[in-house]
C-alpha positions in Angstrom: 31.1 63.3 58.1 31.1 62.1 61.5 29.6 58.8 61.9 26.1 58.3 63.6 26.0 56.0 66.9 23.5 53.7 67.2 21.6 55.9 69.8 21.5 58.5 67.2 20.2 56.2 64.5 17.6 55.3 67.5 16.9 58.7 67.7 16.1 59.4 64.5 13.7 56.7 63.1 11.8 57.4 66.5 11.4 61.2 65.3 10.3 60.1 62.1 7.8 57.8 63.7 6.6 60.1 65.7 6.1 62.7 62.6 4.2 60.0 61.0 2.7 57.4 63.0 0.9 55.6 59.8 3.4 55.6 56.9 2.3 54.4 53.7 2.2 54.8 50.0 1.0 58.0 48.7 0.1 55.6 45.8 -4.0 54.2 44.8 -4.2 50.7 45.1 -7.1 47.9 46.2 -4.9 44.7 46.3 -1.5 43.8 45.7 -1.9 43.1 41.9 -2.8 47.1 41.7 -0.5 48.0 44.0 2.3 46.3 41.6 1.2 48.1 38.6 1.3 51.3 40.0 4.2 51.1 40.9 6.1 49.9 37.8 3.7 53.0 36.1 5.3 55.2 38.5 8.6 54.6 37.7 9.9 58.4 36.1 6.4 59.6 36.6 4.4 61.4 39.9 2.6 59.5 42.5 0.0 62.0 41.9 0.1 61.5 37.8 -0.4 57.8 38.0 -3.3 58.0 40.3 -5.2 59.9 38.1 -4.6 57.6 35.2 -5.3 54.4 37.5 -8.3 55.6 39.4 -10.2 54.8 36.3 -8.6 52.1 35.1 -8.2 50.1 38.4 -12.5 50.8 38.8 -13.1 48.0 36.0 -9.4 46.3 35.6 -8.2 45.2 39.5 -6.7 41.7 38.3 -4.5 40.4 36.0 -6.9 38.2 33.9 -9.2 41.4 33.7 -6.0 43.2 32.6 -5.1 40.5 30.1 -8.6 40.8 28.5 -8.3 44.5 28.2 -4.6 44.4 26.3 -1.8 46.2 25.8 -3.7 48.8 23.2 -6.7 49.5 25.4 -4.1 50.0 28.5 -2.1 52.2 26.4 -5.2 54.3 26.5 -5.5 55.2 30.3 -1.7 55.5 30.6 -0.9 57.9 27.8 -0.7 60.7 30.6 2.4 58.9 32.0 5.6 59.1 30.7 6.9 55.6 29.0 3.3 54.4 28.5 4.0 52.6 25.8 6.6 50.3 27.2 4.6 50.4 30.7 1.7 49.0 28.9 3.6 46.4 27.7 5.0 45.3 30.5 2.0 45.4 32.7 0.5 43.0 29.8 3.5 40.7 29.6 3.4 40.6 33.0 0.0 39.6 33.9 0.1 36.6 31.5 2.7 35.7 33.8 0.9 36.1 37.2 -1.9 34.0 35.0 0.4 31.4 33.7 3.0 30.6 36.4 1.5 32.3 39.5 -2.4 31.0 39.5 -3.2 35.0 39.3 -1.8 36.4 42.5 1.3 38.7 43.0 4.3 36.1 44.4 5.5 36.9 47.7 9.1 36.7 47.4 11.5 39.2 46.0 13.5 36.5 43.8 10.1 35.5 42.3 8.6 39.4 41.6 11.7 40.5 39.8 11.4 37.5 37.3 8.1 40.1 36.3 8.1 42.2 33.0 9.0 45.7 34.2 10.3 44.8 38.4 13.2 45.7 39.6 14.3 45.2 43.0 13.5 48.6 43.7 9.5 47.7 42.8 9.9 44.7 44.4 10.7 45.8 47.7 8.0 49.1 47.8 5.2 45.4 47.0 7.2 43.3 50.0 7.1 46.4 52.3 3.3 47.4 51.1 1.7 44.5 50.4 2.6 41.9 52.4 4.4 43.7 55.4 7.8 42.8 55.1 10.5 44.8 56.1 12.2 45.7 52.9 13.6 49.0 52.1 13.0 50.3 48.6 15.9 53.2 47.7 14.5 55.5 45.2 15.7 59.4 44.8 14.4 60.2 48.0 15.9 57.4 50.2 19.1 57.8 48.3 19.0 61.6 49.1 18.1 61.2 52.7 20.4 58.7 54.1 23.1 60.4 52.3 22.6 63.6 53.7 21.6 62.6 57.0 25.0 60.1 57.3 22.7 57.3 57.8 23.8 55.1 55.5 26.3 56.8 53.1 26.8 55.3 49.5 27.1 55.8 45.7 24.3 53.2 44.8 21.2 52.4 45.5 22.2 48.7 46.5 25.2 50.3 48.4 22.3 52.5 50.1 20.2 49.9 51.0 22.5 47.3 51.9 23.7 50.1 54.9 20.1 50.6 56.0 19.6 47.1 56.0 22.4 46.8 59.1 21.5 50.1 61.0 17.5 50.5 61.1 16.8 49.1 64.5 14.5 46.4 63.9 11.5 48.2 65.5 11.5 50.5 62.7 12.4 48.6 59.3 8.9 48.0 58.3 8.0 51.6 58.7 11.6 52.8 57.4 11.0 53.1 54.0 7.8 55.1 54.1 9.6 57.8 57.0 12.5 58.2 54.5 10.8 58.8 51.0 8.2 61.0 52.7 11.0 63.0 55.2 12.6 63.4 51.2 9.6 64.6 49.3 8.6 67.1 51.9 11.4 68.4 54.0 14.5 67.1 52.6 14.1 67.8 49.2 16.7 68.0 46.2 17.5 71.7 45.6 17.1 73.1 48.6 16.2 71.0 52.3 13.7 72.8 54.5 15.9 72.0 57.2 14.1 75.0 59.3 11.1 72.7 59.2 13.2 69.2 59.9 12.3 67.3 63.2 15.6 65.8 63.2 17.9 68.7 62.2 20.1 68.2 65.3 21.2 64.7 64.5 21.6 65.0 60.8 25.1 65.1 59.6 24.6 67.5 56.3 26.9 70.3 56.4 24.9 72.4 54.0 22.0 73.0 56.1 19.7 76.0 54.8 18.8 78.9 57.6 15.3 79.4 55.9 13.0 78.2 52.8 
């Protein structure tokens, strides 16, 4: 796979800009204490699933002291549509005792301080930094992984590997954005099976050999 130049890495996040001038989360949230849990809820489970088991649930529960109060049992019973509800109840419960306890109620702002939270990862940790509070942090799921694979981007065979190479080759115009263009470019055009490369805006810079002729 030949490697992209800078120009071409240009190129491309300005495409992706262009397809989507306002990336964000395709996930419900009011504040970053909502956005957290969805997140950790979404983890093996649809954007579009967890919404509808958190548009109720963030109505009348929106902060961690209200979540506290409602415990892990009566969670359990809006996320029973989602897969690993149990556990995810759990540690949305465990963790909002710590937001209470150690973090006066709000969501910390640093990475080193959200992953010390019952159920994030670095990978949820970065989607709240990027969200949230508009850092640029990339967050390497499936899709992100898939993309910058593909595309020659930033070629690995982890997600840390993945998002330590995007880290040094996203111009700096377009990390906070980055994230967003690359799990939405994966969900709708470059998808697992079978790309719709026919319908990709940057099919002349990507690197993938396999490219399909059609749908």
């Amino acid at each position: 796979m030949a490697k992209l130049t800078k120009a071409q890495i240009t190129q491309i996040f300005e495409q992706l800009s262009h397809d989507r001038p306002d990336p964000k989360t395709e996930l419900v949230y009011t504040n970053p204490f909502t956005l957290i849990c969805a997140v950790a809820f979404s983890a093996q489970s649809t954007d579009v699933g967890v919404n509808k088991a958190t548009k109720p649930l963030f109505e009348k529960y929106d902060t961690p002291q209200k979540m506290l109060a409602l415990g892990e049992d009566g969670l359990g019973e809006y996320l029973k549509t989602i897969g690993l509800w149990r556990q995810k109840a759990k540690n949305c419960i465990a963790m909002c005792k710590i937001l209470v306890d150690k973090f006066g109620g709000e969501v910390p702002q640093t990475r080193d301080e959200l992953v010390t939270l019952p159920g994030v990862g670095r990978k949820t940790a970065n989607v709240v930094l990027n969200e949230a509070f508009h850092q640029p942090t990339i967050a390497v799921d499936t899709h992100i992984f898939r993309v910058s694979n593909r595309t020659g981007l930033a070629a690995g065979k982890t997600p840390d590997e993945v998002e330590a190479g995007l880290e040094k080759i996203v111009p700096n115009e377009y990390k906070l954005g980055a994230h967003h263009w690359l799990i939405l470019h994966g969900r709708y055009v470059c998808v697992a099976r079978k790309p719709k490369c026919n319908m990709c805006s940057i099919i002349g810079l990507c690197q993938f050999k396999e490219k399909t002729a059609s749908l």
